[in-house]
N, C-alpha and C positions, 0 to 999 in steps of 0.2 A: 638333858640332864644326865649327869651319871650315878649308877645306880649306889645303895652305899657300898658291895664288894662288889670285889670283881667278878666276873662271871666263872663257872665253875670249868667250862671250857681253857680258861687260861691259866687254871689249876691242874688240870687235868694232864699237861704235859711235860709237867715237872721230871715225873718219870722216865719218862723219853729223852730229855735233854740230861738227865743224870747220866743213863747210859752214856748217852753220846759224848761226855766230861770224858767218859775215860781213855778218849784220843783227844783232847780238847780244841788244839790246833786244827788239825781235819775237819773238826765239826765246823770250825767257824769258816773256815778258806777252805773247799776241797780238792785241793792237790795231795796228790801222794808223797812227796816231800815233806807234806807236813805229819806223816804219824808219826805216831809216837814213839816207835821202835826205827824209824830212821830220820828225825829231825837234828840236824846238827844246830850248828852254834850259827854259821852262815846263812842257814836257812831262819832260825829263829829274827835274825837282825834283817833278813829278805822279807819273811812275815812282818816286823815290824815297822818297817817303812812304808809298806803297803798303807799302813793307818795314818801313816805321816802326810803321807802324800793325798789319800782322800780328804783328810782333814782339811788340809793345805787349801786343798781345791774348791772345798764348802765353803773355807771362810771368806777365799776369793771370790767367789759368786754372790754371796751374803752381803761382803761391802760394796760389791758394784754394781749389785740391783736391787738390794732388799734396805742396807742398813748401811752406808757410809760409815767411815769408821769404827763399825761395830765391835766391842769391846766387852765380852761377859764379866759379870759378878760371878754370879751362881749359877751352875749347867747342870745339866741333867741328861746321862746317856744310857737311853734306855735299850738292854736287848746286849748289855757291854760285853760277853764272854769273859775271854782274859786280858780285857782292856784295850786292843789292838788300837782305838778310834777313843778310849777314855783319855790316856796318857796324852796323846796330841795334843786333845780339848783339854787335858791339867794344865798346860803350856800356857793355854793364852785364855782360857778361864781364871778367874781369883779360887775357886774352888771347885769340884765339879763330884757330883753323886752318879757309881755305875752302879746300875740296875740289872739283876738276871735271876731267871728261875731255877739256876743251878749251884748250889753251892761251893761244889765242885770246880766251876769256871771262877765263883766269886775267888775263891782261895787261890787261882793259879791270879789270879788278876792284882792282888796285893802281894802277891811275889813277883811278877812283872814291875810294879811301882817301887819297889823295895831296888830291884836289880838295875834301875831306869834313873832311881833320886828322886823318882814326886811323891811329896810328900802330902799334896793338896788334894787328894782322891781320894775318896770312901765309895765302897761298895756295902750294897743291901740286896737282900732279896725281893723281887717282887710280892711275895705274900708279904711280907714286913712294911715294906715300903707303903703299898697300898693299900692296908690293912692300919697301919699309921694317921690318923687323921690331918694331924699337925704338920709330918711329912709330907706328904702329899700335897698339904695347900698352902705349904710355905713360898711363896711367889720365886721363881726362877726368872732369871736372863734368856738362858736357851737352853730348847727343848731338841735332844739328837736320837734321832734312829735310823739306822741303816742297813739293810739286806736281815731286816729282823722282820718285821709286821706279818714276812712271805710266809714266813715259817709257823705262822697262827692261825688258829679258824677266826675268819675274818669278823666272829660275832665279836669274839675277844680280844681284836686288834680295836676296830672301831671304838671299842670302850675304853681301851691303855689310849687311843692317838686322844680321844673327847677329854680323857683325864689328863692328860700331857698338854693339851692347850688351853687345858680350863686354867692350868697351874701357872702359864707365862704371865709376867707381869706387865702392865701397859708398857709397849715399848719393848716388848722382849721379843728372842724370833724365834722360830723355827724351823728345823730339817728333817723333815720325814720321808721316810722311801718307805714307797710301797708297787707290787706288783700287780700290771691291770691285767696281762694277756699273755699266753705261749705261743712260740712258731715250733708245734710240733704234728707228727703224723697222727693217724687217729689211731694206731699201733701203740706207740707212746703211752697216749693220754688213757689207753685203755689197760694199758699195763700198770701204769703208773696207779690207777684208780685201785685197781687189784692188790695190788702191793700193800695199801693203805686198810684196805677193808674186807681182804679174805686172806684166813689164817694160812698159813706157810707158805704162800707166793713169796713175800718176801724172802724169805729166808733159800728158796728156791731162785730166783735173781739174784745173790747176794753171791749163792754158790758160781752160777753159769758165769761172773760176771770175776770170778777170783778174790771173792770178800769171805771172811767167816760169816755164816748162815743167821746168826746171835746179832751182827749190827743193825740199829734200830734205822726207820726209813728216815729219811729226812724231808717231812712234806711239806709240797708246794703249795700255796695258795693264790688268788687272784681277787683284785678289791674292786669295788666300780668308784671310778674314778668321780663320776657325780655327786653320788653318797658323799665319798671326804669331799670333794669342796664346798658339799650346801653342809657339813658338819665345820669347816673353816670358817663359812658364809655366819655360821650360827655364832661363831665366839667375835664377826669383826673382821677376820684376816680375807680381802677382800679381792686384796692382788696378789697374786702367788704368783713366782718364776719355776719353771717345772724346768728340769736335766731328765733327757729323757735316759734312760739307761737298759741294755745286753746283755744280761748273760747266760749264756746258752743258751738263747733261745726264750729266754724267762723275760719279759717286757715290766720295764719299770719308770717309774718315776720319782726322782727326788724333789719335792716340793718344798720351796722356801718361802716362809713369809713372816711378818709381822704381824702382832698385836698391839693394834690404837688402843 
């Protein structure tokens, strides 16, 4: 069961991801093309195909192993920044709600829909949203998150993923990515720890590395992959098709399934 809020953990990072609004692009995709002091117009429609084409790829996999013709009502894309993977899902959803804990992103993301023509997209914030009763348990079609979950302490993922499939409706599906494991040194992992939870390391890599010392970290997480599917197991969703996924080194899986 989920609890009535969310846990304070997934409050707790609001702040972090405000900062990191104020490169928006970079936060969500990190390439250096994408700051904010040198993103062109080129780049912005390179960034947004990027969404098109994951999209593309989810709902092909969706129809050909999870849901034949699958067709949304109402979606739900949780973790949306500035829309990148929302917009796609407005296309072939009837309506679709993005979700993020920055308001900052929420705002660049209805000016992407505005510059795009969808008109079928509303964005909210996670406090709102899930702090919303009626929200929240208003039955959805499909439920999307992608290269989000990483970026949560995994108490407060497991809560948003348990609350995101309590919300599909029989017959609705699912896309959740989450991160099980890294291919990295134990240099790395011990820098990376440091970074995260002793004061001006960060800002001390940020320098060595050509970043202003002020950019917040962007932290990694890792889920057990058991955990979610006896948490699937729990709602019904019984066959899951997993896309295993790369990047740098960050081990993931896109899991798709239905709710009977």
């Amino acid at each position: 069961m989920t609890t009535p809020t969310p846990p304070r953990a997934l409050r707790s990072e609001r702040d972090r991801w405000e900062r990191l609004a104020r490169d928006p692009y970079y936060a969500v995709l990190n390439v250096e093309a994408h700051r904010q002091d040198r993103l062109s117009e080129s780049d912005r429609e390179r960034f947004a195909r990027t969404g098109d084409e994951e999209v593309a790829r989810t709902f092909e996999e969706i129809r050909r192993w999870v849901a034949p013709g699958f067709a949304p009502g109402r979606a739900v894309d949780f973790g949306c920044g500035v829309g990148r993977l929302t917009i796609p899902i407005a296309r072939i959803a009837e309506r679709v709600t993005g979700i993020d804990i920055s308001e900052t992103m929420l705002e660049e993301a209805r000016r992407n829909c505005v510059a795009r023509g969808v008109d079928n997209a509303t964005f909210v914030s996670s406090d709102v949203y899930f702090a919303d009763g009626a929200a929240a348990a208003e039955p959805v079609d499909f439920v999307h998150a992608y290269i989000v979950f990483q970026h949560m302490p995994p108490r407060a993922g497991r809560w948003v993923a348990d609350a995101l499939v309590r919300q599909l409706a029989p017959g609705g599906v699912g896309a959740l990515h989450f991160t099980y494991a890294r291919r990295a040194s134990m240099t790395r992992r011990v820098v990376h720890r440091l970074r995260r939870f002793v004061p001006g390391v960060n800002a001390l890599v940020n320098l060595v590395q050509g970043r202003a010392a002020s950019e917040p970290l962007i932290p990694m997480n890792e889920y057990d992959l058991g955990g979610l599917f006896a948490l699937l197991a729990s709602h019904g969703c019984t066959e899951v098709h997993a896309r295993l996924t790369d990047h740098g080194g960050h081990l993931g899986a896109m899991l798709l399934f239905r709710k009977p």
